[in-house]
N, C-alpha and C positions, 0 to 999 in steps of 0.2 A: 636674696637680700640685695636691693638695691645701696649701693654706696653710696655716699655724702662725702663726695672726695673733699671738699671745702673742710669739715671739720677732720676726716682725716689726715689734711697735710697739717693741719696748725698741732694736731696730737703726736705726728712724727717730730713736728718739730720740737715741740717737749720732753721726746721720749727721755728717759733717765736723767732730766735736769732737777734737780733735788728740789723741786717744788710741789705743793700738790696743785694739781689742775681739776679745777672745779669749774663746769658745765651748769649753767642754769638757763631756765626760760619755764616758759608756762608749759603747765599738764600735754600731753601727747603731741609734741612740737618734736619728737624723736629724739630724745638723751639718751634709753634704755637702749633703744638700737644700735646707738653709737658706739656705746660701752660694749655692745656685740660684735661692732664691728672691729672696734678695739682689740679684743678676745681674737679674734680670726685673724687678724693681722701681727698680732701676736703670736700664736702658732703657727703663724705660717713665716714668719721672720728667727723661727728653730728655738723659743724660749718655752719648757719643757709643759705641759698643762698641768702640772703638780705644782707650779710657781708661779699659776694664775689663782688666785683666787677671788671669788665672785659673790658678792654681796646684795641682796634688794631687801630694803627696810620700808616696810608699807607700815601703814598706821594699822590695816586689819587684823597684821602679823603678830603689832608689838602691843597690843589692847593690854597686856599686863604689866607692859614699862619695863624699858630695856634700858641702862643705864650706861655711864661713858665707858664704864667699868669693865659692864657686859660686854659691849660690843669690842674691846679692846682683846680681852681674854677671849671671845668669839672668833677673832680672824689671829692672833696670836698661836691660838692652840690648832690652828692648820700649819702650821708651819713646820717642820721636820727636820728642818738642816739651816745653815748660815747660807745660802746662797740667797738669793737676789729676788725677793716676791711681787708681783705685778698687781698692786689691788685694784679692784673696779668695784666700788658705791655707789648703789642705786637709790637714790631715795633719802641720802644721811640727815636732809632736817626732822625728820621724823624721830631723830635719836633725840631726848636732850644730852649738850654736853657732847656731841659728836666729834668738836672741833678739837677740843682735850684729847678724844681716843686717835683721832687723826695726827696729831701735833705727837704724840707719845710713837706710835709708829713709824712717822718722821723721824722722829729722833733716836730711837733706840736700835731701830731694826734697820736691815738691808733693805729700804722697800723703793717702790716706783707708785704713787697713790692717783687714781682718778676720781674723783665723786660729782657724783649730781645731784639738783633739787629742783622742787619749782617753785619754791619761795624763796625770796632776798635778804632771808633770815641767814640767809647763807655768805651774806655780805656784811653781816649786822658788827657790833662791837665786841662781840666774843671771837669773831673770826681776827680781828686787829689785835684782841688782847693774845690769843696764843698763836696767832700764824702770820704775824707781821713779816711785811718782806718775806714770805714763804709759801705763797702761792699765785696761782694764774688765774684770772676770772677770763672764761672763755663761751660770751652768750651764746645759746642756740636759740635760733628762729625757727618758724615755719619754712615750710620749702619755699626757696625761692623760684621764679619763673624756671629757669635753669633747668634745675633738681627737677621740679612738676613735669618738666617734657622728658627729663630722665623716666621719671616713674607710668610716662604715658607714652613708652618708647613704642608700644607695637598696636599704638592707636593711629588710625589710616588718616586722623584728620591732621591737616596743615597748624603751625605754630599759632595763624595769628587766627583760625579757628579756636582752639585751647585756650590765648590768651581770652578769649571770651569766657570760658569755662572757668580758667583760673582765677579771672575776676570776681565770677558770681560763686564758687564752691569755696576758695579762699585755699589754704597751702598746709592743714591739717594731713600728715602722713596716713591717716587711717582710712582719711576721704579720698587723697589720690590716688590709695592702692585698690579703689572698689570702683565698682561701676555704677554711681547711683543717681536715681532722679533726684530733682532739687528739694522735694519734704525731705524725704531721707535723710540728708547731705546733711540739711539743718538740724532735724535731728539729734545725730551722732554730735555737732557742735554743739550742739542745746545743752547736750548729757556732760560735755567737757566745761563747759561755760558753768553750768549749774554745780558742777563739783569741784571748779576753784573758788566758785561766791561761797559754798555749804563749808569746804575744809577746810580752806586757806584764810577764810575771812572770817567767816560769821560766826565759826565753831572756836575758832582761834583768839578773836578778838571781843568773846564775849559781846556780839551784837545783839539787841532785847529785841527791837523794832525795824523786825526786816522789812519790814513793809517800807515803812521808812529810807531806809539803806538801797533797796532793790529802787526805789522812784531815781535816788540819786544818781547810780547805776545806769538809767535809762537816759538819762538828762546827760550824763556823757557822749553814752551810746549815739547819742541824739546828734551832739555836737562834736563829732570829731571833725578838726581839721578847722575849729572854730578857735578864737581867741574869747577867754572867758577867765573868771575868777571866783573864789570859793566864797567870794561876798556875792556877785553875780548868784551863783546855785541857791545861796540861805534867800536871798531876794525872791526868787523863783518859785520855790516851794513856801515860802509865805503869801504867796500872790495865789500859790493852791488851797492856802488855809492850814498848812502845817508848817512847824515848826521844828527851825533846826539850827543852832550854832555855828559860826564861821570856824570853829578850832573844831568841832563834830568833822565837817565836808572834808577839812585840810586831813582830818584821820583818815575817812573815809578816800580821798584819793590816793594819802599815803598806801594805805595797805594795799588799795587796786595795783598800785605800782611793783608793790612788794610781792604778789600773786600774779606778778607780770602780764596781768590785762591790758594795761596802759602802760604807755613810753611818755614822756614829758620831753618835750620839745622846747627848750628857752631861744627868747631872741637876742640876737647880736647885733648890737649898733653900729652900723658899716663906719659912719663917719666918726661915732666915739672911739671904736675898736675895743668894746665891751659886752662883757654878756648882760641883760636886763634879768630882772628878777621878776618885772611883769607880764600881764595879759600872753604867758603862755599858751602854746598848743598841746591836744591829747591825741595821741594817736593810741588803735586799737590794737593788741597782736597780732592779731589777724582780722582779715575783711568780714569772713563768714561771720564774727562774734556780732556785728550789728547787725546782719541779715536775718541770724538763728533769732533776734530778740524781735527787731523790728520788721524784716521781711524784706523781700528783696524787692528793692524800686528802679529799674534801669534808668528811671530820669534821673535817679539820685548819685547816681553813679558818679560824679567828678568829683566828691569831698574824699572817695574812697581810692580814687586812684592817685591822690595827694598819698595817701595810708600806702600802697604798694611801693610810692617812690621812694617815699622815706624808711624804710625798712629795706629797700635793696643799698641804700646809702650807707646805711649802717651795716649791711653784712659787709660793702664793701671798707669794712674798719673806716670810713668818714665819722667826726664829729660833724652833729647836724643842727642848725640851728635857722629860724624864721630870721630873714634879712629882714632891717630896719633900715632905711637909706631917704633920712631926713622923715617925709611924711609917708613916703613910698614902703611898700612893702613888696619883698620876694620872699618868693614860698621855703628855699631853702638855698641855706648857703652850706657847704659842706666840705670840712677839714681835713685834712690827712698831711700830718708831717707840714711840709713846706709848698704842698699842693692844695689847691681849693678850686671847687666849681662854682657857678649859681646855676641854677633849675628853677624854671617856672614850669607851672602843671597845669595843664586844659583839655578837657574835653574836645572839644572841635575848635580850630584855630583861630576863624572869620570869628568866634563869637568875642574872644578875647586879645585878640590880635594886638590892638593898639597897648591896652594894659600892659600883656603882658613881655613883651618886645619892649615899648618904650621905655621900663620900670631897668628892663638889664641894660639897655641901652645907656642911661644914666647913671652906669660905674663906671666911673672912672679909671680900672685896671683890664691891665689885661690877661686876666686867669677867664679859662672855656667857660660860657653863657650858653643856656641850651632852656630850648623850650620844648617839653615831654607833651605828645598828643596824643590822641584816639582816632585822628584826621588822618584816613588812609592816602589821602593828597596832598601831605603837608610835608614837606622836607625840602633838606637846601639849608642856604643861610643867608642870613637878610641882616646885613651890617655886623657882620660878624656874629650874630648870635643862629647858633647853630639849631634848626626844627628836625626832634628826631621822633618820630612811631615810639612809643611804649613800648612793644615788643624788641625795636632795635636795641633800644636804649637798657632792655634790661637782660638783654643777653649780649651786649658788646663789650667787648672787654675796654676800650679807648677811654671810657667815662669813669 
C-alpha cells in the first residue's frame, strides 16, 4: 500500500478530537484506501482491532434499504465493552438518515468516527441540522504530481518524463497503479466518469432526458477553464435546436458539483476586494475526465494545465479564485490565512509572455507573482515575477 502521507497527517491530526471527520471527493480518488490506511495506523499505534470497526455501505449491499436505525444497531451491537471504538465509513451516503446514526454514536458512545462519500449530500442541510459545529470536511483529490511519482517510484523514467504522462493519463489511483496504454487508461476513466453521471446524477435526481443532460455535460467538458454562464449553455443548446431552461442547466451544474465532477472557481475583484458572483470558471476533477469523453488533443493541452494548477492550489488548503484587476484578468489568485499568491499558466512562454507578465506586473503589492510553464527554457524572474517549470512548481514546497 502506497501512503498518502498528506491525508495521513491531517487524520493524525484529528485523531480523538470529538468530531466526526468526513472525507469526500469523487468515485475512485482513493477514500476507501485511506480509511485502510487509517486501520493500519491504527494498529500499529497499539489500539487493539476488536475497537476498530469497519463499515463499507455500497448501494449494491443495501438494495433492500438500510435505515438510520439499522445502521446504528449494526455498528452498536459490535461493541462489547465501554472502551474507546475507532469507526471507519465507507460509503455512508448511501445510508438514508446516516447523519442521525453518526450524530447518535457521537454522542452516546465512547467513539472516534471517520466517514466518506462521494457525493456532497454529505455537506447538505441534514449534516447542519444534526452535526453543527461537530465535524471536519476533509476533501480528497486525485493524486497529485507528488503522490503520482510516489506510486511510479521504481519507474526508470525522469520526473519531467512522468509529468508528461501525468498530464495525459490524469491522477485516478487505479491508473497510476497499472501500466497501461492510453485507450485503456480512458477506459477505466470512462467506466468511473459513466458511474458518477448513472448513480450520483441521473438515478438520484430523476433525470428523463439524458441525452439532453449528457450534451450539457459535454459543453462543460468542452469549456473548462473558460468563463461562461448557465444562460450562455440554454443559448447554446437552442442554437442546437433543443431546448433547455436556465434554472434546468443551474441543476444540472449543481449536481455535477455535488458528484464532485466539477469545482466552481469564483472571481475576485482585486481593486473591489470582493468575490463576484459572475462569468465563473469549471474546472474538472481530474484531467483524464475530458480526455476519456473527448480524447486527447496535445494542442489542447494548456486549458488543462490551468485544471492541474488549480487543484494543486487547493490541495495546498489555498482559497482559489480568477483575478479581476480592473479589465485585466489573472488566472488565479490564491488565499491561505494572511498569505496570497498570483499564478499565471502558459504553455510555452514567447507565446504569452507579454499577457501574462504584464497582467502580474500591474499589482500593485507585494505578495509572490509566478508564471507556471511547459517551457523547458523558461525560468528566472523578470521584475519580480518569478517563471517556474510545471513540474517545479508542483513539487516545491516554497509556493
Amino acid at each position: 500500500m502506497i501512503i498518502r502521507a498528506q491525508y495521513m497527517h491531517t487524520l493524525k491530526t484529528y485523531r480523538d478530537v470529538p468530531l466526526v471527520k468526513i472525507l469526500a471527493g469523487i468515485r475512485r480518488s482513493g477514500k476507501s484506501t485511506i480509511l485502510d490506511m487509517l486501520q493500519m495506523d491504527l494498529l500499529q499505534s497499539g489500539i487493539d482491532a476488536g475497537h476498530i470497526i469497519s463499515m463499507r455501505y455500497t448501494s449494491e449491499e443495501l438494495d433492500d434499504g438500510m435505515t438510520d436505525k439499522d445502521m446504528y444497531n449494526g455498528i452498536k451491537n459490535q461493541m462489547t465493552d465501554d472502551g474507546r471504538y475507532y469507526l471507519l465509513l465507507d460509503e455512508v451516503q448511501e445510508v438514508d438518515g446516516w447523519e442521525k446514526a453518526v450524530n447518535s454514536l457521537l454522542e452516546n458512545v465512547n467513539t472516534d468516527i471517520y466517514v466518506t462519500g462521494s457525493n456532497s449530500k454529505l455537506m447538505s442541510s441534514e449534516i447542519s441540522t444534526y452535526l453543527t459545529g461537530r465535524y471536519v470536511s476533509i476533501p480528497v483529490y486525485t493524486l497529485s504530481f507528488s503522490e503520482y511519482l510516489e506510486f511510479k517510484k521504481s519507474d526508470p523514467r525522469s520526473a519531467r518524463e512522468l509529468l508528461n504522462e501525468y498530464l495525459r493519463f490524469g491522477g485516478f489511483p487505479i491508473v497510476a497503479l497499472g501500466n497501461f496504454d492510453e485507450r485503456s487508461a480512458y477506459q477505466i476513466v470512462e467506466g468511473i466518469y459513466n458511474s458518477v453521471v448513472t448513480n450520483d446524477i441521473t438515478k438520484r435526481h430523476n433525470i428523463m432526458n439524458f441525452d439532453l443532460f449528457d450534451r450539457v455535460v459535454k459543453y462543460i467538458v468542452e469549456n473548462v477553464g473558460k468563463t461562461f454562464s448557465a444562460n450562455a449553455i440554454a443559448k447554446f443548446l437552442k442554437s442546437e435546436g433543443r431546448s433547455l431552461s436556465v434554472e434546468a442547466v443551474y441543476n444540472y451544474l449543481s449536481w455535477l458539483e455535488k458528484a464532485f465532477i466539477i469545482y466552481r472557481c469564483q472571481r475576485y475583484d482585486l481593486q473591489g476586494k470582493s468575490v463576484l458572483k459572475t462569468q465563473e470558471k469549471f474546472y474538472l476533477a481530474d484531467a483524464s475526465l475530458k480526455y476519456c469523453v473527448m480524447g486527447f488533443n496535445p494542442k489542447a493541452i494548456a486549458a488543462m494545465l490551468e485544471n492541474v494548477v488549480y487543484f494543486e492550489l487547493l490541495r495546498r488548503d489555498y482559497e482559489v479564485y480568477i483575478g479581476k484587476n480592473g479589465t485585466k484578468e489573472i488566472d488565479f489568485v490564491a488565499m491561505r490565512r494572511d498569505e496570497r499568491i498570483y499564478v499565471q499558466v502558459c504553455r510555452q512562454l514567447p507565446e504569452a509572455s507579454d499577457r501574462e507578465i504584464a497582467n502580474l506586473l500591474e499589482i500593485k503589492d507585494h505578495y509572490p507573482k509566478y508564471v507556471v510553464t511547459l517551457d523547458e527554457f523558461a525560468a528566472g524572474n523578470i521584475n519580480g515575477v518569478k517563471i517556474v517549470h510545471l513540474a517545479d512548481f508542483l513539487l516545491g514546497d516554497e509556493y
